[in-house]
C-alpha positions as CSV (number, residue, x, y, z in Angstrom):
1,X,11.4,309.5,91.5
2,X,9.2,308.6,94.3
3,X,6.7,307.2,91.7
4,X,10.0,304.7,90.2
5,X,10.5,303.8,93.8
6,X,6.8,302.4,94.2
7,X,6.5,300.7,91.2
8,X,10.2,299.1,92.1
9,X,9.0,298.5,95.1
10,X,5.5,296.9,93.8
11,X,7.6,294.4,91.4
12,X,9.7,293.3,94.4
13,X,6.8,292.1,96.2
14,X,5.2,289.9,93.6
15,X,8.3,288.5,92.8
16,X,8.7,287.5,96.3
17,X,5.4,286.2,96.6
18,X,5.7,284.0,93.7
19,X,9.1,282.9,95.1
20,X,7.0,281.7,98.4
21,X,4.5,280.4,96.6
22,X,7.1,277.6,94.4
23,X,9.2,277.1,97.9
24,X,5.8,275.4,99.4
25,X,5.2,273.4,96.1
26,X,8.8,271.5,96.3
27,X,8.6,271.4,100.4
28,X,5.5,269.7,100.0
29,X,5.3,267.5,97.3
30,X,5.5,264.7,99.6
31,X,2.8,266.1,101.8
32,X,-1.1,265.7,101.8
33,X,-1.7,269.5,101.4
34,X,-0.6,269.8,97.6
35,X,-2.2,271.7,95.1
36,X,-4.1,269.5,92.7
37,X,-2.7,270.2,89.7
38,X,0.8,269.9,91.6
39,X,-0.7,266.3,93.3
40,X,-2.0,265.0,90.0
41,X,1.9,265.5,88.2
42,X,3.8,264.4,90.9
43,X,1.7,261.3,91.4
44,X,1.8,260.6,87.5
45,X,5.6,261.3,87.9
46,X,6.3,258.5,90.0
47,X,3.6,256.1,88.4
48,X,6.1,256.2,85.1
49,X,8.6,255.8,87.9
50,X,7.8,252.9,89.3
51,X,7.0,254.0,92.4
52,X,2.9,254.4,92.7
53,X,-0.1,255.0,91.0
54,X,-2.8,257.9,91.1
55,X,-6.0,257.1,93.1
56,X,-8.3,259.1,94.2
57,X,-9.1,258.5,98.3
58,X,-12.3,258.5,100.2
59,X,-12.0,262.5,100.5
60,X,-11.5,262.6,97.3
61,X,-7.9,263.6,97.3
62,X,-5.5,262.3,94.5
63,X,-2.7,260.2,96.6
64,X,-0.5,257.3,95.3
65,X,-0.9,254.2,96.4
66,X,2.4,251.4,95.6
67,X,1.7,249.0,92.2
68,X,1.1,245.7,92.8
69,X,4.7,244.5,91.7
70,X,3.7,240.6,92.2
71,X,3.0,238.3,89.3
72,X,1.8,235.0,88.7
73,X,4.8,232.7,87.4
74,X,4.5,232.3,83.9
75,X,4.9,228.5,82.5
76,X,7.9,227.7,81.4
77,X,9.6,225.0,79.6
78,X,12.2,222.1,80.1
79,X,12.9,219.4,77.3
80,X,9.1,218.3,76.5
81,X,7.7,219.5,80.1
82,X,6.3,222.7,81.0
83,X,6.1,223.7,84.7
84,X,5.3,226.4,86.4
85,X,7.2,227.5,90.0
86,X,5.3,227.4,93.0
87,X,4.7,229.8,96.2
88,X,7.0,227.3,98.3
89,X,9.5,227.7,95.7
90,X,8.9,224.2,94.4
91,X,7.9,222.6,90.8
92,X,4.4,221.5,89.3
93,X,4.8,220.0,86.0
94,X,1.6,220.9,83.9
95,X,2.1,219.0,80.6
96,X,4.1,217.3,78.7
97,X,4.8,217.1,74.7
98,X,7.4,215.0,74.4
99,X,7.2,211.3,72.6
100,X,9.4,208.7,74.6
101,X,8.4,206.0,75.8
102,X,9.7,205.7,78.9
103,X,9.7,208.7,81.1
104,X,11.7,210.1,84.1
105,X,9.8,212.4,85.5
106,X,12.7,215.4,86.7
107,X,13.2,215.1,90.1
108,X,14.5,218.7,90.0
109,X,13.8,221.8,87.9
110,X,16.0,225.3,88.2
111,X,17.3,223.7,91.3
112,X,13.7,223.4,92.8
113,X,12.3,220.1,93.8
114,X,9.2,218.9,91.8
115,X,6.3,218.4,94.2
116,X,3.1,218.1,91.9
117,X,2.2,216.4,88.8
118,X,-0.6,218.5,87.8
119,X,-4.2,218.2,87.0
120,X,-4.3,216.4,83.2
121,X,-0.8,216.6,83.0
122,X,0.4,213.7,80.9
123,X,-3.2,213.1,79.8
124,X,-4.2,211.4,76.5
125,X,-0.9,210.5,76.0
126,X,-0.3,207.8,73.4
127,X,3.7,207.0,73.4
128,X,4.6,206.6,77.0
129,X,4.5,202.9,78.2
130,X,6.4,203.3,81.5
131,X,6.6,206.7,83.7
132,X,9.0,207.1,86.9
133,X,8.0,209.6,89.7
134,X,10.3,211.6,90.9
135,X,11.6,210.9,94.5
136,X,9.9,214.0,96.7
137,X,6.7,214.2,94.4
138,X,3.9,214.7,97.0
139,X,0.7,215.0,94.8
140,X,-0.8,213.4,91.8
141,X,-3.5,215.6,90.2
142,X,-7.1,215.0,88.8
143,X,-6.8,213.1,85.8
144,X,-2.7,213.5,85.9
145,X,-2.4,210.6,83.6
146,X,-6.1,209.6,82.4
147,X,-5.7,208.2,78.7
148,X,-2.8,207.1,78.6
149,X,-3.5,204.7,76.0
150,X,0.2,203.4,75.4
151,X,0.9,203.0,79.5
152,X,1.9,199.5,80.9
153,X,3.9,200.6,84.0
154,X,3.5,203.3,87.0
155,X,6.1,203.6,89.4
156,X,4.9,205.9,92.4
157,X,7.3,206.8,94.5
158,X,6.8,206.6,98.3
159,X,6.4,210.7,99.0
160,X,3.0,210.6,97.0
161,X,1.1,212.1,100.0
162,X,-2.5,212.0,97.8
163,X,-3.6,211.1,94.7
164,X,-6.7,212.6,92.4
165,X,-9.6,211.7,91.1
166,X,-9.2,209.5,87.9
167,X,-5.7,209.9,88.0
168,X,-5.1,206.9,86.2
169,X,-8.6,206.5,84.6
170,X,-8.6,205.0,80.7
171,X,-5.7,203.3,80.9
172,X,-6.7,200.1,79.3
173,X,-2.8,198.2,79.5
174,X,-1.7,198.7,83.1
175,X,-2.0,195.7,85.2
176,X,-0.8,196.7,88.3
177,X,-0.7,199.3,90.8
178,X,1.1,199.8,93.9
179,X,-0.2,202.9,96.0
180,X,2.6,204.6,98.0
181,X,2.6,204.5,101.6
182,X,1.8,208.1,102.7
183,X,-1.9,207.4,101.0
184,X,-4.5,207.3,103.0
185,X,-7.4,207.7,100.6
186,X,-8.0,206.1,97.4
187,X,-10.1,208.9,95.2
188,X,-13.5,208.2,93.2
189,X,-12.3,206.8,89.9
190,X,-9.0,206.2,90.1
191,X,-8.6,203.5,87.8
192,X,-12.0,203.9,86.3
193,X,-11.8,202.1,82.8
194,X,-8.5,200.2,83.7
195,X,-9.8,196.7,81.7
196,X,-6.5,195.1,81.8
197,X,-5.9,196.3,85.8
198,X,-5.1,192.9,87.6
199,X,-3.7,193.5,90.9
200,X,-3.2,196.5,93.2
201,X,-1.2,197.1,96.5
202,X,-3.2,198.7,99.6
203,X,-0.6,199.7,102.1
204,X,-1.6,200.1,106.0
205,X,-2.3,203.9,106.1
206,X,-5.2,203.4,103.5
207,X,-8.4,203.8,105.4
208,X,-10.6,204.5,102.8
209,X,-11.4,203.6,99.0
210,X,-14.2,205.4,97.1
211,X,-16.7,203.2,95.9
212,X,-16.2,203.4,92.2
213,X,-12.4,204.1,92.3
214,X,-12.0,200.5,90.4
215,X,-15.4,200.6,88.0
216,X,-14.6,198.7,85.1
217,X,-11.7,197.2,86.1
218,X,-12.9,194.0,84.8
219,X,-9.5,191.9,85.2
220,X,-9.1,192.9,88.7
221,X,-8.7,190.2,91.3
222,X,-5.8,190.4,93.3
223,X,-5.5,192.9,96.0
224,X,-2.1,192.8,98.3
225,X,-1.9,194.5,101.5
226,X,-1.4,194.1,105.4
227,X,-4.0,195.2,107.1
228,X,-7.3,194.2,107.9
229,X,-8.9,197.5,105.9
230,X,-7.4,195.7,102.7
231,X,-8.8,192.6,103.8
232,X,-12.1,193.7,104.3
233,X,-12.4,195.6,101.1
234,X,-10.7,192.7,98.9
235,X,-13.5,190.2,100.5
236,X,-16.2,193.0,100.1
237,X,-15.7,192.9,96.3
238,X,-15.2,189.0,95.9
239,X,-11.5,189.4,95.3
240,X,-8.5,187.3,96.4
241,X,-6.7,189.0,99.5
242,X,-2.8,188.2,99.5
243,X,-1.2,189.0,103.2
244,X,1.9,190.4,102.5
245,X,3.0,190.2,105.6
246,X,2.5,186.4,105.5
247,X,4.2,186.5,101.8
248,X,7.6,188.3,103.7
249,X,7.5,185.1,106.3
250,X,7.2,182.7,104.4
251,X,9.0,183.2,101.4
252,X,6.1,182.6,98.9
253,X,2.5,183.7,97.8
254,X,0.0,182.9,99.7
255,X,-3.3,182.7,98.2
């Protein structure tokens, strides 16, 4: 009998002791002093879960650390544009693959503004003869619309803040150009290779104009403008300065 009682006794022990033993392994699964073999499942466990992945720390312990749940925006498409969404919740538009001829650039995209035309966007295209800028655009990228081989007409709206390199590079049928207000730097080959460029508009805020931005602009002679930067320039490079503010007064060119 009093062997029974022993053994019962034994058995109730080890029972208990295992009891203990599973009570600390739920209390402390969201601890730092689990088991590794509990640390490494839990931490898997909430990997598939969403909630962290296993890494191993500097002492070596396995901890989670939270996934990286950010993603670049993917391109997307609208008509013959693809765009992609920016940080400030606003539109780049990063190529085009449409064939009209005369193009409105969107001023809006899924109810977001479009800010950039970027780098190469419309590049090489051979249909369009007359693009439109959106009203809010703020930047023109490198080479945006470089070979453009069809192109006659560029209307840039006012918001263009800057404007790339050879962003209007190749473009063999435009004649004129008239470069927004909120410019103050004409880039290094803008209009490189524009033979049939005739005339361009320098407003006030333009203090500066890389020296090959017009190389190979072979027609060009007329430069417009108001201030005496665009003066000095047009007289710099032999070309015929027309004051604008003279041509408001008076009613007529003045040449």
């Amino acid at each position: 009998m009093n062997g029974n009682r022993k053994r019962f006794r034994n058995a109730g022990i080890l029972l208990a002791a295992v009891c203990v033993v599973i009570g600390i392994a739920v209390v402390k699964q969201d601890g730092k002093e689990l088991p590794e073999e509990i640390s490494v499942s839990v931490a898997e466990e909430r990997e598939q879960a969403g909630e962290g992945r296993a890494v191993e720390d500097s002492t070596g312990d396995t901890v989670t650390d939270a996934l990286d749940t950010e993603s670049p925006e993917s391109e997307k498409q609208c008509g013959g544009y693809r765009y992609k969404i920016l940080a400030d919740d606003t539109v780049e538009v990063i190529a085009y693959e449409g064939s009209e001829t005369t193009l409105f650039i969107p001023a809006y995209m899924e109810d977001r503004a479009v800010t950039v035309i970027g780098p190469e966007a419309f590049k090489g295209n051979k249909t369009a003869e007359r693009i439109y800028l959106p009203q809010g655009a703020l930047k023109i990228g490198e080479e945006a619309f470089a070979g453009c081989s069809a192109l006659r007409d560029i209307y840039i709206t006012e918001t263009v803040e800057s404007i790339g390199k050879r962003a209007m590079a190749d473009c063999p049928l435009i004649e004129e150009i008239v470069f927004p207000e909120a410019v103050s730097r004409i880039e290094a080959m803008t209009c490189q290779g524009d033979t049939g460029l005739q005339q361009i508009t320098i407003q006030p805020a333009v203090s500066e104009i890389a020296d090959d931005a017009f190389t190979g602009c072979d027609a060009l002679r007329l430069v417009y403008g108001e201030s005496e930067f665009a003066q000095s320039y047009a007289q710099e490079n032999d070309f015929v300065y027309v004051d604008m503010e003279r041509v408001r007064e008076e009613g007529n060119l003045v040449w």
